[in-house]
C-alpha positions as CSV (number, residue, x, y, z in Angstrom):
1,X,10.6,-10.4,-26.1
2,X,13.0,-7.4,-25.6
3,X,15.7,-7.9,-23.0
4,X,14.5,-6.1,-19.3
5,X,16.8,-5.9,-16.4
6,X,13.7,-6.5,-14.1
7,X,15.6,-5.6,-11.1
8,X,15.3,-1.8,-12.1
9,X,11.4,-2.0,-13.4
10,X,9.5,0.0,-10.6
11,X,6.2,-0.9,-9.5
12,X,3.4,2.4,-9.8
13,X,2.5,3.5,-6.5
14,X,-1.3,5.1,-5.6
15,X,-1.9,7.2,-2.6
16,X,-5.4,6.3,-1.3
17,X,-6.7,9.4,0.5
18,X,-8.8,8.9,3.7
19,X,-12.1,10.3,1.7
20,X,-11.5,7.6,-0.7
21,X,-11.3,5.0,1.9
22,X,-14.1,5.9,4.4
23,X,-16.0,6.2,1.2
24,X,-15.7,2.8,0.0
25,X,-16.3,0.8,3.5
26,X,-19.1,3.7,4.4
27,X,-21.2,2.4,1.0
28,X,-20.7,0.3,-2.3
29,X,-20.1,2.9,-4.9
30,X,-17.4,4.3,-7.2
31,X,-14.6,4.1,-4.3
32,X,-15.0,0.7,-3.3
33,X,-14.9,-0.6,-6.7
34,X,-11.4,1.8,-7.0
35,X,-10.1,-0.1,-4.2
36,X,-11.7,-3.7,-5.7
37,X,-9.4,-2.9,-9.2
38,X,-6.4,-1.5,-7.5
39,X,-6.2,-4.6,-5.2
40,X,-6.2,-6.9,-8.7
41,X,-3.7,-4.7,-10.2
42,X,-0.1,-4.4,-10.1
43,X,-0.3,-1.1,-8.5
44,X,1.1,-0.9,-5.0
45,X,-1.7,0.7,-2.8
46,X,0.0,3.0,-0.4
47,X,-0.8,5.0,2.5
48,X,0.7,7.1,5.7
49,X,0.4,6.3,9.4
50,X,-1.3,9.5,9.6
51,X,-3.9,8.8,7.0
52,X,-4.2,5.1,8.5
53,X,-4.7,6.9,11.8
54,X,-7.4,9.1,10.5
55,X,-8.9,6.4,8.8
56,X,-9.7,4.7,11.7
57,X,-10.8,7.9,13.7
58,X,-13.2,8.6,10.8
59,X,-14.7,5.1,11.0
60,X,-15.5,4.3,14.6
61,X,-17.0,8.1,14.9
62,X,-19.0,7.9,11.7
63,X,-19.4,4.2,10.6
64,X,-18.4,2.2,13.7
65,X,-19.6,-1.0,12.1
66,X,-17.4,-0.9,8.8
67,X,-14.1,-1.1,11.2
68,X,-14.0,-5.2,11.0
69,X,-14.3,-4.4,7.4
70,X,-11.4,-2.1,6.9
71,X,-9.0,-4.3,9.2
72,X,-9.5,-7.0,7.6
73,X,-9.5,-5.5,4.0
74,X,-5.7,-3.6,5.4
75,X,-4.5,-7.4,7.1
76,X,-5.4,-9.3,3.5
77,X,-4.2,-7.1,0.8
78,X,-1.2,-5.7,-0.3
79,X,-1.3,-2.2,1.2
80,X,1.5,-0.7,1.8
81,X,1.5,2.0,4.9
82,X,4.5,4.4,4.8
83,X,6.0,6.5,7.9
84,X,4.9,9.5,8.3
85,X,7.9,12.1,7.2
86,X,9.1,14.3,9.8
87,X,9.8,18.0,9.7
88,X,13.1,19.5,10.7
């Protein structure tokens, strides 16, 4: 096995949109199983405040009963959700 510093290996990143995730807790179908193989992988699932926030909007006004769903897919996987950048 070669010799790897593993302190500078990076882990991939994958920004889930909010289409993607309202898709997947709206109906089993090509999005849920997306999220069902990223949450296997090695990947780091990541997402904004903004997009979490939107997320949630889009649920309770169009799919109010997937929101348990979503919280507790968010509080028992690794997603990661970023700041939102601010503009100067």
């Amino acid at each position: 096995m070669p010799n790897v510093d593993l302190h500078i290996m990076k882990t991939t990143r994958v920004f889930v949109d909010t289409n993607v995730w309202f898709s997947a807790f709206y109906k089993e179908g090509t999005c849920s199983r997306i999220l069902r193989q990223l949450n296997k992988s090695s990947y780091e699932v990541v997402i904004s405040e903004l997009v979490l926030e939107e997320i949630i909007r889009t649920i309770q006004k169009k799919a109010p009963s997937a929101l348990p769903f979503i919280v507790e897919y968010l509080n028992t996987t690794k997603v990661i959700v970023v700041k939102n950048s601010e503009k100067k």
